[in-house]
C-alpha positions in Angstrom: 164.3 31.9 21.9 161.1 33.4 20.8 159.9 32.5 24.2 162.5 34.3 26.2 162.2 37.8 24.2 158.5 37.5 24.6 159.2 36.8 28.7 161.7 39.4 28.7 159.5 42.3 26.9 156.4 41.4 29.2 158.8 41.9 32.2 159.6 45.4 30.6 156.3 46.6 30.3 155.5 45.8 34.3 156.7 49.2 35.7 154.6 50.5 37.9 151.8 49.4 40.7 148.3 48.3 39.6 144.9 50.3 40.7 144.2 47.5 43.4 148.0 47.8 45.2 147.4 51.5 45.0 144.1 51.6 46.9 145.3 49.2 49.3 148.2 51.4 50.5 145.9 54.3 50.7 143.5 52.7 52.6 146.6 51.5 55.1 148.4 55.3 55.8 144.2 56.8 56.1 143.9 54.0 58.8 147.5 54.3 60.4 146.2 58.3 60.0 143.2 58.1 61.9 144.7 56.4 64.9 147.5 58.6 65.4 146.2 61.6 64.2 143.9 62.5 67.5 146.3 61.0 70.0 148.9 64.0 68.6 146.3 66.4 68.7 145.7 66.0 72.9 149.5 65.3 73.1 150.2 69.0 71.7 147.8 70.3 74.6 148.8 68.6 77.3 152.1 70.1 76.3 151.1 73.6 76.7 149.0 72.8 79.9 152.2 71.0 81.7 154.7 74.4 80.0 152.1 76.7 81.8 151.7 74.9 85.1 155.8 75.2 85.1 155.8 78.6 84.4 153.0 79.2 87.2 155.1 76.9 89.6 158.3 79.4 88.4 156.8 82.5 89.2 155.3 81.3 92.9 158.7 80.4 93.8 160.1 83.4 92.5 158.0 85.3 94.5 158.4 83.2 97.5 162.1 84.3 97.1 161.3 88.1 96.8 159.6 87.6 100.0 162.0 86.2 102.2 164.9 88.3 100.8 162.7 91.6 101.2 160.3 90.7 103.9 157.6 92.0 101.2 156.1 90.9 97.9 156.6 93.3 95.5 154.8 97.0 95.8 153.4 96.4 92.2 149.8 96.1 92.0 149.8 95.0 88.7 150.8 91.8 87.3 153.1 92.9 84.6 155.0 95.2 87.2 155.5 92.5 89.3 157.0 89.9 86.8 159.3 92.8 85.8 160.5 93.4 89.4 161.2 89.9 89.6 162.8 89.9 86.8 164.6 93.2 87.4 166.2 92.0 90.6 167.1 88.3 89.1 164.6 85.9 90.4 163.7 85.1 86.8 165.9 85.4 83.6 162.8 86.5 81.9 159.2 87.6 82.0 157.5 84.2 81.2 154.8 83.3 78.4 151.7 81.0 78.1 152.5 78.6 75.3 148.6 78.6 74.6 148.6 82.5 74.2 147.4 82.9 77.5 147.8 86.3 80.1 149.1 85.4 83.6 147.4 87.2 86.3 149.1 87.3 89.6 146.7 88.4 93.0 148.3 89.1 96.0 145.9 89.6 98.8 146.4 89.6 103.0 144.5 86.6 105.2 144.0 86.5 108.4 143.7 83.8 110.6 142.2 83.9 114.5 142.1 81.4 116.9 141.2 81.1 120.5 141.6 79.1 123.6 144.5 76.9 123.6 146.9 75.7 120.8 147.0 72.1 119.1 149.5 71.2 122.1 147.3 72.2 124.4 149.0 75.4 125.6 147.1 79.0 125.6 147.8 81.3 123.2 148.4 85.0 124.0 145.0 86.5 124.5 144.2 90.0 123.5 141.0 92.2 124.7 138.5 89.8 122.8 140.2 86.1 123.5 141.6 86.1 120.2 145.2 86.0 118.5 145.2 87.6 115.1 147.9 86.4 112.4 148.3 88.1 109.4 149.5 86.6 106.4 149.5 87.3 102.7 147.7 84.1 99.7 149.6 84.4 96.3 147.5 83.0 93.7 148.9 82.7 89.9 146.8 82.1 87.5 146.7 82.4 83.8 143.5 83.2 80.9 144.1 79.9 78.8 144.3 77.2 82.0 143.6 78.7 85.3 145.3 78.4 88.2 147.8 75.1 87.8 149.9 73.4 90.3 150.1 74.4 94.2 
């Protein structure tokens, strides 16, 4: 009987984890920590790379759209103008943002192409004075201040 009290206060007086248990778990969430911790760190980034390169991708295709309804791109020369004309006449619910803080710049500028002698099927093309066939068409280039130009 003098056994089982002494068992049963001994038991009593265990509440709680010693220094060694404690130090162990520690040392297990710094090591779980260290693994995961940088692998969330590029994950958040890649994030706001692959938001941005959608919002890019948006805005070319909005702009592709104002072009072949209109014939034009829009007469803005600024980039904020333009995203509010495109959002104006509905070919994008709203004006979009970089998830990294970024500015999205928006360059619209004409090309032109000449070529002379025959076509890739072998036919001429229609000469003018100096041999030449001149086509005129306009490069859209989005790009934005945190990431660049993304996507194609």
């Amino acid at each position: 009987m003098k056994m089982l009290v002494h068992m049963k206060k001994k038991i009593t007086e265990q509440n709680g984890f010693t220094l060694i248990e404690m130090v162990i778990a520690l040392f297990i969430v710094s090591v779980v920590m260290a693994i995961a911790l940088p692998n969330l760190q590029t994950a958040g980034a890649n994030a706001a790379q692959t938001g941005c390169e959608g919002n890019q991708k948006m805005i070319r295709a909005a702009l592709t759209e104002y072009y072949l309804t209109n014939h034009q791109y829009p007469p803005e020369t600024d980039t904020a103008g333009i995203l509010n004309d495109l959002k104006t006449n509905g070919y994008i619910d709203s004006v979009p943002t970089c998830p990294s803080g970024g500015d999205y710049t928006i360059t619209i500028t004409p090309t032109s192409t000449s070529t002379a002698g025959t076509n890739t099927n072998g036919t001429t093309t229609t000469s003018t004075s100096t041999g030449t066939t001149t086509n005129s068409t306009m490069e859209v280039k989005v790009s934005c201040t945190a990431h660049g130009e993304l996507g194609d």
